[in-house]
PDB file of N, CA, C, O and CB in Angstrom:
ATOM      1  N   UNK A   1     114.436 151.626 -32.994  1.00  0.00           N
ATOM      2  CA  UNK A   1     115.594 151.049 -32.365  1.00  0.00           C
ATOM      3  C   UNK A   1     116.410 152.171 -31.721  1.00  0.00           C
ATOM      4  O   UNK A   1     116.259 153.228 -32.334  1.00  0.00           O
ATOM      5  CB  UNK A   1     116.439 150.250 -33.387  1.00  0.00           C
ATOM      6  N   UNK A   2     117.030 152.237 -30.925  1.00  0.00           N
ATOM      7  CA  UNK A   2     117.517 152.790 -29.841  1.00  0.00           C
ATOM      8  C   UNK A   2     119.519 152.389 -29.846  1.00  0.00           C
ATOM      9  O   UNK A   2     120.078 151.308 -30.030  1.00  0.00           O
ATOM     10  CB  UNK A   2     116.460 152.057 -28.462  1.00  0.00           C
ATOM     11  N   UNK A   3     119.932 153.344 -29.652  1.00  0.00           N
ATOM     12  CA  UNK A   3     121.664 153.302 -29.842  1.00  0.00           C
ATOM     13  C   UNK A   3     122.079 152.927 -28.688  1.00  0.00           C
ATOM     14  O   UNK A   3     121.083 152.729 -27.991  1.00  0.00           O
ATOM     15  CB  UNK A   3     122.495 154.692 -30.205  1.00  0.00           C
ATOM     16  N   UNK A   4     123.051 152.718 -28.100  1.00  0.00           N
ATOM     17  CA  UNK A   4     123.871 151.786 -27.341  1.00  0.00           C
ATOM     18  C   UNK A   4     124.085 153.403 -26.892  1.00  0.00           C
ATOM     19  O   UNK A   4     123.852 154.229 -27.774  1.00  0.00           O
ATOM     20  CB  UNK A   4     125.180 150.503 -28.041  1.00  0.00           C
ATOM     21  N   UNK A   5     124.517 153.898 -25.568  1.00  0.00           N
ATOM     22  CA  UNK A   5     124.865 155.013 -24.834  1.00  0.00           C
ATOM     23  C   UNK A   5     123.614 155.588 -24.601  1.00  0.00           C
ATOM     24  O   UNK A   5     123.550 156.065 -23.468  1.00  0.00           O
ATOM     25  CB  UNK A   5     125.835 155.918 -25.472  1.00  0.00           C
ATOM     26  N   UNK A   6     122.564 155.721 -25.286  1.00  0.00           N
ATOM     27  CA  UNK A   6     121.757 156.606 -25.215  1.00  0.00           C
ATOM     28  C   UNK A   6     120.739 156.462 -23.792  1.00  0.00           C
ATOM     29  O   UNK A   6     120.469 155.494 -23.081  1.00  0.00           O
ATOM     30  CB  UNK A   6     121.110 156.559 -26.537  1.00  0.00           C
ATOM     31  N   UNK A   7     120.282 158.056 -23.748  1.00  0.00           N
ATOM     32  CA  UNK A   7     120.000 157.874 -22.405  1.00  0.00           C
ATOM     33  C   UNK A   7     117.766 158.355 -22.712  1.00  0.00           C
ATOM     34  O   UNK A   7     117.353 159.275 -23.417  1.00  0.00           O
ATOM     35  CB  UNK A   7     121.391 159.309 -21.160  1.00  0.00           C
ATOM     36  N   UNK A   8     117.194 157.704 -22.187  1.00  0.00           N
ATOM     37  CA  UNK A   8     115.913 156.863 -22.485  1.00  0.00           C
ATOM     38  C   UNK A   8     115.542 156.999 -21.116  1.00  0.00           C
ATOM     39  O   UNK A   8     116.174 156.899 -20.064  1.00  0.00           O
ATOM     40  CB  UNK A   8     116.033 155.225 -23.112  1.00  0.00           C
ATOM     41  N   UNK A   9     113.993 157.330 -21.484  1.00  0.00           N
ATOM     42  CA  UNK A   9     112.666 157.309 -20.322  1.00  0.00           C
ATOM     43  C   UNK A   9     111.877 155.475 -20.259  1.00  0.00           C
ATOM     44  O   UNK A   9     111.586 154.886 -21.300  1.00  0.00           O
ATOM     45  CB  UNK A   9     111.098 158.774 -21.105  1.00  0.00           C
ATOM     46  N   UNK A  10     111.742 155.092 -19.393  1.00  0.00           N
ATOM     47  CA  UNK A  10     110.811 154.066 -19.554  1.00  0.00           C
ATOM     48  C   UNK A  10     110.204 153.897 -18.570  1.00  0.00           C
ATOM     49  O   UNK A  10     110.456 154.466 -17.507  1.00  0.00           O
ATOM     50  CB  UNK A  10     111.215 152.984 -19.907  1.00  0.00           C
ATOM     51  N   UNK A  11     109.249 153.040 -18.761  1.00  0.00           N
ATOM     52  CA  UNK A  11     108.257 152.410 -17.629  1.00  0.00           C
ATOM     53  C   UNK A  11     107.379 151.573 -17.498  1.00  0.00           C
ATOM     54  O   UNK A  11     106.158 151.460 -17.602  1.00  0.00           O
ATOM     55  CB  UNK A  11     107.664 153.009 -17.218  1.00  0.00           C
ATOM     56  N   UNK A  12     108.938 150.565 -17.052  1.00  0.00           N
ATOM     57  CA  UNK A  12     108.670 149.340 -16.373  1.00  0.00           C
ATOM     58  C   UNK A  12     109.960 148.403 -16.462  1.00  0.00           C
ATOM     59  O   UNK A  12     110.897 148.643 -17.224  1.00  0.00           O
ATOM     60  CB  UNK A  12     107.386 148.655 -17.007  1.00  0.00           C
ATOM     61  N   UNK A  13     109.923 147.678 -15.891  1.00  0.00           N
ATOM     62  CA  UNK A  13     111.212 146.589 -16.383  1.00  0.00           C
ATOM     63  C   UNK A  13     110.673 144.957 -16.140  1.00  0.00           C
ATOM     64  O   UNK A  13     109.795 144.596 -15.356  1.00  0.00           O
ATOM     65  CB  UNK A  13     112.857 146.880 -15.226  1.00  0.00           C
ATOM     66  N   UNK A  14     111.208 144.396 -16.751  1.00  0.00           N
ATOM     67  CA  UNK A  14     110.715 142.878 -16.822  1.00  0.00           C
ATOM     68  C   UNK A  14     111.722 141.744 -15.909  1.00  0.00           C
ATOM     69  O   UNK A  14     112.884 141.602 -16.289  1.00  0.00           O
ATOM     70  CB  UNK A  14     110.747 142.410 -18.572  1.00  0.00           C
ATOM     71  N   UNK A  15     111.276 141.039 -14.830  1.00  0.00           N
ATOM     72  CA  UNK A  15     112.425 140.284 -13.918  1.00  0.00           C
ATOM     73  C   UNK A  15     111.455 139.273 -13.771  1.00  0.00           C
ATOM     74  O   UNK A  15     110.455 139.545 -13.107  1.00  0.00           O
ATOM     75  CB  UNK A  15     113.129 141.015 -12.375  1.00  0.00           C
ATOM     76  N   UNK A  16     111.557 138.294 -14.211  1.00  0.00           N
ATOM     77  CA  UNK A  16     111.510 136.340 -13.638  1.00  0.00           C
ATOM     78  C   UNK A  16     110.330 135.965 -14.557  1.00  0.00           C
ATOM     79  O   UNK A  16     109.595 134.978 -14.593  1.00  0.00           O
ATOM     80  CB  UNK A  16     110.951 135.852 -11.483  1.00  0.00           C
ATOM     81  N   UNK A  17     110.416 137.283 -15.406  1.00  0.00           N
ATOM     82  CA  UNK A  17     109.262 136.559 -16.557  1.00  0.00           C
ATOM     83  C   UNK A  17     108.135 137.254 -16.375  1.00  0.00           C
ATOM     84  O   UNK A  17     107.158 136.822 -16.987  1.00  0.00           O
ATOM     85  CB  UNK A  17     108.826 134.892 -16.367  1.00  0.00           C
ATOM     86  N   UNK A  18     107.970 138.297 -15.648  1.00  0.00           N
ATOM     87  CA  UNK A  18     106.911 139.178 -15.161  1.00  0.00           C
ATOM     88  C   UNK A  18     107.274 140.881 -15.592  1.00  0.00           C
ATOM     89  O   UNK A  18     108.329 141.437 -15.287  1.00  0.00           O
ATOM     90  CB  UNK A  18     106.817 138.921 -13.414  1.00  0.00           C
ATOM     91  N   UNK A  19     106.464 141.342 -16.142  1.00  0.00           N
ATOM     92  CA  UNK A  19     106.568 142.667 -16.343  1.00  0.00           C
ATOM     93  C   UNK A  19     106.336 143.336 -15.266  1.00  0.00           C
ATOM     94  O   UNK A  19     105.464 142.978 -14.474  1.00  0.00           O
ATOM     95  CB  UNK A  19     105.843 143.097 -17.259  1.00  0.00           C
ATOM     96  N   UNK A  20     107.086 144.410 -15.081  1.00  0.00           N
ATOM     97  CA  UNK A  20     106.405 145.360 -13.491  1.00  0.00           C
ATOM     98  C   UNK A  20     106.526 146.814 -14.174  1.00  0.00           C
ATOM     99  O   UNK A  20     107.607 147.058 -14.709  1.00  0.00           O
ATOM    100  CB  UNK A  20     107.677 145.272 -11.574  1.00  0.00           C
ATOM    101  N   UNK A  21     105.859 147.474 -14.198  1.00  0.00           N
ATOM    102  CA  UNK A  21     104.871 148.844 -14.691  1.00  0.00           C
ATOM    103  C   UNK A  21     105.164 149.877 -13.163  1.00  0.00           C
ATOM    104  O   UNK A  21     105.011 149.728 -11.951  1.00  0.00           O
ATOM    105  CB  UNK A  21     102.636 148.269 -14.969  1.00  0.00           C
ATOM    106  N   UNK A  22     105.668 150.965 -14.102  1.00  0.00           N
ATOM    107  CA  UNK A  22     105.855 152.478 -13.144  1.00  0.00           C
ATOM    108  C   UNK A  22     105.299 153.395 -13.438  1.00  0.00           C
ATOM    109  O   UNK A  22     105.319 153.925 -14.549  1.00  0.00           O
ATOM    110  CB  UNK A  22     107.033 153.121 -13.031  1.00  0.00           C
ATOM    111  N   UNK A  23     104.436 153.897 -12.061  1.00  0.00           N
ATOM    112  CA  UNK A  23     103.340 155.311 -12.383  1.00  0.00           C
ATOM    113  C   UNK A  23     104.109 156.343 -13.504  1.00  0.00           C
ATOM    114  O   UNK A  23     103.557 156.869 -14.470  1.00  0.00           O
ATOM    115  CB  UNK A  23     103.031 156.415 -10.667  1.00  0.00           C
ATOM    116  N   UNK A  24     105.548 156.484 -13.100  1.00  0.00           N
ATOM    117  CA  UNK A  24     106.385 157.442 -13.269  1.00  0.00           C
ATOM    118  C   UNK A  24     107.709 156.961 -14.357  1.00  0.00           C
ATOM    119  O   UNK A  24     108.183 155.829 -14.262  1.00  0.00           O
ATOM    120  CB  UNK A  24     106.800 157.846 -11.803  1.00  0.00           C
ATOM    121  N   UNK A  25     108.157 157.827 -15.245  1.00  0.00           N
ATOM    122  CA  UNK A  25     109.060 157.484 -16.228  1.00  0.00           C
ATOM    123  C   UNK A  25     110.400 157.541 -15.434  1.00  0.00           C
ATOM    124  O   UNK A  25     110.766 158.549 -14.829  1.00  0.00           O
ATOM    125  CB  UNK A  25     108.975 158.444 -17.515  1.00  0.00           C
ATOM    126  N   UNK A  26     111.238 156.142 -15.497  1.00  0.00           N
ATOM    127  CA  UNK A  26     112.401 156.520 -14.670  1.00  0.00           C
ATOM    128  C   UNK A  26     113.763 156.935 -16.049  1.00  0.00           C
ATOM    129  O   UNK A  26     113.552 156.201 -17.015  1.00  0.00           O
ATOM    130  CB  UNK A  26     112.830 154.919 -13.435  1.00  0.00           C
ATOM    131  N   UNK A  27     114.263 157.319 -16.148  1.00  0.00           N
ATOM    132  CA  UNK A  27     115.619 157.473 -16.537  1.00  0.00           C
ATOM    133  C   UNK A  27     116.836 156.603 -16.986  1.00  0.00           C
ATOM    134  O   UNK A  27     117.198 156.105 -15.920  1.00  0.00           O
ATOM    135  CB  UNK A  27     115.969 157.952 -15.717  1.00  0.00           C
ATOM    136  N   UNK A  28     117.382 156.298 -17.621  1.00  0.00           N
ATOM    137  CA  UNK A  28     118.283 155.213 -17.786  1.00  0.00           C
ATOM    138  C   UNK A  28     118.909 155.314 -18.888  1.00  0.00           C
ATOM    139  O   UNK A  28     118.410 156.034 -19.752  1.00  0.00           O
ATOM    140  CB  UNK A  28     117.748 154.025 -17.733  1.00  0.00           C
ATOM    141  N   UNK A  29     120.315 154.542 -19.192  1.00  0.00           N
ATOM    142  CA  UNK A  29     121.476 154.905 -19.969  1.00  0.00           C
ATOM    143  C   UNK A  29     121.238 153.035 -20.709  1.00  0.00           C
ATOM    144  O   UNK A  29     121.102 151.988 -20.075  1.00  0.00           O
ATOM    145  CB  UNK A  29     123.267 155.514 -18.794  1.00  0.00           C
ATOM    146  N   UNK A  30     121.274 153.281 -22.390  1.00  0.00           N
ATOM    147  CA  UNK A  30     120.864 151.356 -22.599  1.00  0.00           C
ATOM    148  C   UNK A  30     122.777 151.179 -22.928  1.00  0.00           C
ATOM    149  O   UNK A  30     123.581 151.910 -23.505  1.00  0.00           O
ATOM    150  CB  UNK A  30     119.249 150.669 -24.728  1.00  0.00           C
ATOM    151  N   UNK A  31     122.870 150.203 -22.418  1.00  0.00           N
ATOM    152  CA  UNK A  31     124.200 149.368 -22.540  1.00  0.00           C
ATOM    153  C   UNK A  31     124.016 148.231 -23.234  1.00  0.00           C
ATOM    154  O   UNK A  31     125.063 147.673 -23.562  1.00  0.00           O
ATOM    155  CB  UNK A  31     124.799 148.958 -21.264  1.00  0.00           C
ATOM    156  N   UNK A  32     123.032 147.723 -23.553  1.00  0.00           N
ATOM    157  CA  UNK A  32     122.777 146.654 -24.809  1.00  0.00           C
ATOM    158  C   UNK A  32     121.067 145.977 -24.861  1.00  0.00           C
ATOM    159  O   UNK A  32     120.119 146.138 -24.092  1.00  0.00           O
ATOM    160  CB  UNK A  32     124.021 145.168 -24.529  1.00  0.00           C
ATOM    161  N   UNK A  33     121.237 145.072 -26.303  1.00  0.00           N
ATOM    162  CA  UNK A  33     119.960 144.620 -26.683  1.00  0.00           C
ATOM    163  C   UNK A  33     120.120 142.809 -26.802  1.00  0.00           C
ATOM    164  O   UNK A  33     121.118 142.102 -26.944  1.00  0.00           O
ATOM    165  CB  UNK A  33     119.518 145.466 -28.225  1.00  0.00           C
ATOM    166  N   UNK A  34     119.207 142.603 -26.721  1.00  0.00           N
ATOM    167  CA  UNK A  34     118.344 141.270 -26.981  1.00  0.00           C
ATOM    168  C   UNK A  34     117.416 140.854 -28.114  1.00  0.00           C
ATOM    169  O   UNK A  34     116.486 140.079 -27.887  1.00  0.00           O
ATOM    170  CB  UNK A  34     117.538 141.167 -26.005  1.00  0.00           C
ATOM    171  N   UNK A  35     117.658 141.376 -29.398  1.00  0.00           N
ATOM    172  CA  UNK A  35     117.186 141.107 -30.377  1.00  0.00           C
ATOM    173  C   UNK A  35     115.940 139.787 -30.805  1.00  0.00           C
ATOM    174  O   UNK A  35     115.070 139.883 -31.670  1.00  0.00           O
ATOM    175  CB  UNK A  35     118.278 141.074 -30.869  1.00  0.00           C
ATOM    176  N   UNK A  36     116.158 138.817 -30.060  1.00  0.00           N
ATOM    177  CA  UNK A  36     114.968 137.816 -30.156  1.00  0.00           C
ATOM    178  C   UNK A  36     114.020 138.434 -29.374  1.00  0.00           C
ATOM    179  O   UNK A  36     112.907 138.524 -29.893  1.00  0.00           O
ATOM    180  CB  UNK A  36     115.227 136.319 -29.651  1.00  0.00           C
ATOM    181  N   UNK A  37     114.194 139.008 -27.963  1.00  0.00           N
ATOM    182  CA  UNK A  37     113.230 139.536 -27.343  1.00  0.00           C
ATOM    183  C   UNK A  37     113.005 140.391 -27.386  1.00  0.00           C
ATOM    184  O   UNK A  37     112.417 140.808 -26.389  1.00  0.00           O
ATOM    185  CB  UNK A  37     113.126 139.479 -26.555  1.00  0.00           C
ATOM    186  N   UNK A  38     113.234 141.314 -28.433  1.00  0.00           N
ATOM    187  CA  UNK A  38     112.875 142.660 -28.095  1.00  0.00           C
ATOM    188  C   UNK A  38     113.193 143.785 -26.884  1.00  0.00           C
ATOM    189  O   UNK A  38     112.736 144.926 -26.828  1.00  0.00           O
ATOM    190  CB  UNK A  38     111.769 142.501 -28.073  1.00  0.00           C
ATOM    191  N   UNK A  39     114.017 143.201 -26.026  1.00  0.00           N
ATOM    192  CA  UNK A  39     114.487 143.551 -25.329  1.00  0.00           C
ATOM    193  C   UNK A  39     115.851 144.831 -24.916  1.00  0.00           C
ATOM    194  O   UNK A  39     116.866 144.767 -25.611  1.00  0.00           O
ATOM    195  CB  UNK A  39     114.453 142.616 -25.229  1.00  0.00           C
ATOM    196  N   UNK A  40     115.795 145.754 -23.972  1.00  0.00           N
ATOM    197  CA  UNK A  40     117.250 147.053 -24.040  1.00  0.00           C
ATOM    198  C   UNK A  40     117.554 146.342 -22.107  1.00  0.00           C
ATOM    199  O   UNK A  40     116.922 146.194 -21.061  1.00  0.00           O
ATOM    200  CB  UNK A  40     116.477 149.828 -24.290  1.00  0.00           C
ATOM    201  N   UNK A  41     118.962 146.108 -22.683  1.00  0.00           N
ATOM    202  CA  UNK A  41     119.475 146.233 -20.791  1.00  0.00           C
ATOM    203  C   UNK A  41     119.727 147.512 -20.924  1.00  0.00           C
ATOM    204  O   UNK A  41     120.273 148.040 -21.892  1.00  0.00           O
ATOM    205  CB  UNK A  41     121.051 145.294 -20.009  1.00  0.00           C
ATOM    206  N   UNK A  42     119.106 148.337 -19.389  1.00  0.00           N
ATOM    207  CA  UNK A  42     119.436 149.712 -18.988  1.00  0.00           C
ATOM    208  C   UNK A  42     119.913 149.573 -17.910  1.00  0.00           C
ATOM    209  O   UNK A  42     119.771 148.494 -17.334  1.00  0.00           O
ATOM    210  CB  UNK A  42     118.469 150.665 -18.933  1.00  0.00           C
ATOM    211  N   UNK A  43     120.640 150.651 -17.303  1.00  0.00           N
ATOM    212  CA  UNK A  43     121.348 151.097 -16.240  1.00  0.00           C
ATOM    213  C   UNK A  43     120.246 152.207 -16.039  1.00  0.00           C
ATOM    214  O   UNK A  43     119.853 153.046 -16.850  1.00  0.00           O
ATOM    215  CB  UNK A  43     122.982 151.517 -16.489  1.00  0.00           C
ATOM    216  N   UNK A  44     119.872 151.991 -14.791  1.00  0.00           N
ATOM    217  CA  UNK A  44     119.176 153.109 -14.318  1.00  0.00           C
ATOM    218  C   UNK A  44     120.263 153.826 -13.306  1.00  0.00           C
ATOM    219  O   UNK A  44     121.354 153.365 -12.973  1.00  0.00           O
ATOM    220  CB  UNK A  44     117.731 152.646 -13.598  1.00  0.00           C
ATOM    221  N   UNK A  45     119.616 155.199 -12.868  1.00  0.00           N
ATOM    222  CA  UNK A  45     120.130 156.088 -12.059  1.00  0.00           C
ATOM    223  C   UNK A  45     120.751 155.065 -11.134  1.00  0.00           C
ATOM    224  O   UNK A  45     121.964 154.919 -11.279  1.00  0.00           O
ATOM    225  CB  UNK A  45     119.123 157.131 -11.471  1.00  0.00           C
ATOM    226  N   UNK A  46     120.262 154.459 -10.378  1.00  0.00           N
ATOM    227  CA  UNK A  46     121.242 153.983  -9.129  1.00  0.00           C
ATOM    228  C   UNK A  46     122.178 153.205  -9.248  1.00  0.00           C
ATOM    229  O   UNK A  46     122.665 152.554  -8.323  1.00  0.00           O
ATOM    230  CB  UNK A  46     120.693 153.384  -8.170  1.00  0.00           C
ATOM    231  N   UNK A  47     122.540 153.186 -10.426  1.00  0.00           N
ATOM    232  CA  UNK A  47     123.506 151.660 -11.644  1.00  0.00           C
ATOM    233  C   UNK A  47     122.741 150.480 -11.426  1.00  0.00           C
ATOM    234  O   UNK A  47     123.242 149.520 -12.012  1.00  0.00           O
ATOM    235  CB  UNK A  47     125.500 151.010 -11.107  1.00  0.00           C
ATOM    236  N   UNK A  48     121.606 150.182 -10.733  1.00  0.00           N
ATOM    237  CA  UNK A  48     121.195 148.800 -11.422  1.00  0.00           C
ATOM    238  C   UNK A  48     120.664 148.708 -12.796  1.00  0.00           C
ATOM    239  O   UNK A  48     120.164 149.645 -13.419  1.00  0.00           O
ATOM    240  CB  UNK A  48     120.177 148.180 -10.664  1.00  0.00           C
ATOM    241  N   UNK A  49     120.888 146.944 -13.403  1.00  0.00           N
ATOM    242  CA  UNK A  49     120.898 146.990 -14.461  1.00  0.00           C
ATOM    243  C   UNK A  49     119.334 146.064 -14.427  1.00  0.00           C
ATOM    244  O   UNK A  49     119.097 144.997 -13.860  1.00  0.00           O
ATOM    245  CB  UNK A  49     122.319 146.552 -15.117  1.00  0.00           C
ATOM    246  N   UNK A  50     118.408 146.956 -15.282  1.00  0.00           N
ATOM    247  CA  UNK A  50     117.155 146.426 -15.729  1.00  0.00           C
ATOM    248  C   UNK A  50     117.230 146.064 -17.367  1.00  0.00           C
ATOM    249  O   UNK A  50     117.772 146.660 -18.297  1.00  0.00           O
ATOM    250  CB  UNK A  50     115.991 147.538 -15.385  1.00  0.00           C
ATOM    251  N   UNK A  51     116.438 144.808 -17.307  1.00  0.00           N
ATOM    252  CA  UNK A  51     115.487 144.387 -18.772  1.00  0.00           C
ATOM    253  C   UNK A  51     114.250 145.418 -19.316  1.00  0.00           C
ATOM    254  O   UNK A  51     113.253 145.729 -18.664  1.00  0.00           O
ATOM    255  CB  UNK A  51     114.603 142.836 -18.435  1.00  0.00           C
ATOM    256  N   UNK A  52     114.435 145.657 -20.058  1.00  0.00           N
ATOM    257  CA  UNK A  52     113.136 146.492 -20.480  1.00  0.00           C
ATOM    258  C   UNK A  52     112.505 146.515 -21.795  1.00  0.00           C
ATOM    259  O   UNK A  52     113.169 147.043 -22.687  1.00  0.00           O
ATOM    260  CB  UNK A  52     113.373 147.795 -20.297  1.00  0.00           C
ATOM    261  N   UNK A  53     111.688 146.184 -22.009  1.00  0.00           N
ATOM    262  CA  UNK A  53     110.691 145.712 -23.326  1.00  0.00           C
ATOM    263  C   UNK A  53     110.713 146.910 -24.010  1.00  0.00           C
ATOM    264  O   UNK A  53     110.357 147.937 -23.432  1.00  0.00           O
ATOM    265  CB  UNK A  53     109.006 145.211 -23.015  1.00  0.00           C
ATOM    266  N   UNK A  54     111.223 146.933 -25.611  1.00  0.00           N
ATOM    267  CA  UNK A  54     111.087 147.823 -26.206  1.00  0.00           C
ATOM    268  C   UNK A  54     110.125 148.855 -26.307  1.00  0.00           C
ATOM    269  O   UNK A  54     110.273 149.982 -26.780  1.00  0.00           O
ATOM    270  CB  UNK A  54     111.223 147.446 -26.907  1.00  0.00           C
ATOM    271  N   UNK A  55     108.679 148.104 -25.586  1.00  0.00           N
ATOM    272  CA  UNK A  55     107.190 148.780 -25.789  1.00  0.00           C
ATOM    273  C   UNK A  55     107.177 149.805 -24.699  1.00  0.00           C
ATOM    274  O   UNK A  55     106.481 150.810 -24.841  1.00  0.00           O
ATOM    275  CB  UNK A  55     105.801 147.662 -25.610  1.00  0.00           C
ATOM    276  N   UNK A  56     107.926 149.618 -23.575  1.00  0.00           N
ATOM    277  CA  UNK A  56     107.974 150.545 -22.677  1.00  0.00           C
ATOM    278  C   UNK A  56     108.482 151.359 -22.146  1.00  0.00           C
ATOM    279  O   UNK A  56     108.354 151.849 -21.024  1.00  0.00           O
ATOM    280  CB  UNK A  56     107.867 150.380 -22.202  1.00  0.00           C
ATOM    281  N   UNK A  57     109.807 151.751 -23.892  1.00  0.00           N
ATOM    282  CA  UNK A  57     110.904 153.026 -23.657  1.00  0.00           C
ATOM    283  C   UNK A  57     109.947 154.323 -24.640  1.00  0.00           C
ATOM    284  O   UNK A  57     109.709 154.074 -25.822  1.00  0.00           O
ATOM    285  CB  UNK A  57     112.952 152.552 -24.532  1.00  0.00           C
ATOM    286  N   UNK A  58     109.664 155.106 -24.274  1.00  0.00           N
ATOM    287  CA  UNK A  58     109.538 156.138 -24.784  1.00  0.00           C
ATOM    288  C   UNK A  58     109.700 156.867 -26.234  1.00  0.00           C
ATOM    289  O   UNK A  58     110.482 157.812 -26.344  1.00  0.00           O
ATOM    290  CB  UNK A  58     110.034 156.484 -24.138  1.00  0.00           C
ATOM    291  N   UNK A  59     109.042 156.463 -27.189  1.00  0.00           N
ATOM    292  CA  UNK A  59     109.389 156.976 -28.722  1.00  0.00           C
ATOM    293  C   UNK A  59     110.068 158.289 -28.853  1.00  0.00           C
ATOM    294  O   UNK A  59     109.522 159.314 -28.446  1.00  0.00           O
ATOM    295  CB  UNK A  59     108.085 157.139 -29.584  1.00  0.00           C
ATOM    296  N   UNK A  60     111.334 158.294 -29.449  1.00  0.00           N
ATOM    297  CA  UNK A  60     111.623 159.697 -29.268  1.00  0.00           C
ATOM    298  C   UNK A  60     112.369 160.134 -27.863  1.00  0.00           C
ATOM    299  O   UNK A  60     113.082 161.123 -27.691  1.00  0.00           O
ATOM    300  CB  UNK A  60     110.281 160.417 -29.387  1.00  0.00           C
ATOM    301  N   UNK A  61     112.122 159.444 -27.214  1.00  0.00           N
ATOM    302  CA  UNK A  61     112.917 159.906 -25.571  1.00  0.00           C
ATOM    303  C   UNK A  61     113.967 160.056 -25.362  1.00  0.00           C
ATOM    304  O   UNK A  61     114.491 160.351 -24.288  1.00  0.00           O
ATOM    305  CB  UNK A  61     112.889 159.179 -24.538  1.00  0.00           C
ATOM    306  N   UNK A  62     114.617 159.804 -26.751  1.00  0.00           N
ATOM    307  CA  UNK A  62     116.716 159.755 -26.525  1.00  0.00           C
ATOM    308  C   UNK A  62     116.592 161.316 -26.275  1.00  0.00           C
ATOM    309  O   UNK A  62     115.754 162.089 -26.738  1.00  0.00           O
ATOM    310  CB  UNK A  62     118.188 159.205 -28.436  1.00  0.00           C
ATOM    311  N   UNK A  63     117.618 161.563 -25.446  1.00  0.00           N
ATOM    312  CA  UNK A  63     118.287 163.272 -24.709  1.00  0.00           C
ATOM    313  C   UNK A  63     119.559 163.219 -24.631  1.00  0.00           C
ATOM    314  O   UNK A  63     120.192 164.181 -24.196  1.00  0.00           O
ATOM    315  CB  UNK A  63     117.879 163.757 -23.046  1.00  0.00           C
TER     316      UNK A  63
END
């Protein structure tokens, strides 16, 4: 589980019920969770706010 501020690698984010997968680890700050789904809302670099499946933040990636 992952803390509220913390700033996290992932890759991919989930929108309309579809997972979408990145060659590359993007960056992002989590501002909250979704506990039934397993789910972290992140703020990525450009302030949009992505869904992202716990499976696809980085173990260990808090900095």
């Amino acid at each position: 589980m992952f803390k509220l501020g913390a700033t996290v690698h992932y890759w991919g984010v989930k929108a309309d019920g579809l997972t979408w997968l990145s060659a590359e680890a993007m960056t992002g700050r989590i501002i909250g969770r979704q506990r039934e789904e397993r789910n972290y809302k992140i703020e990525g670099q450009s302030g949009s706010v992505h869904d992202v499946p716990e499976k696809l933040i980085d173990e260990g990636s808090e900095v």
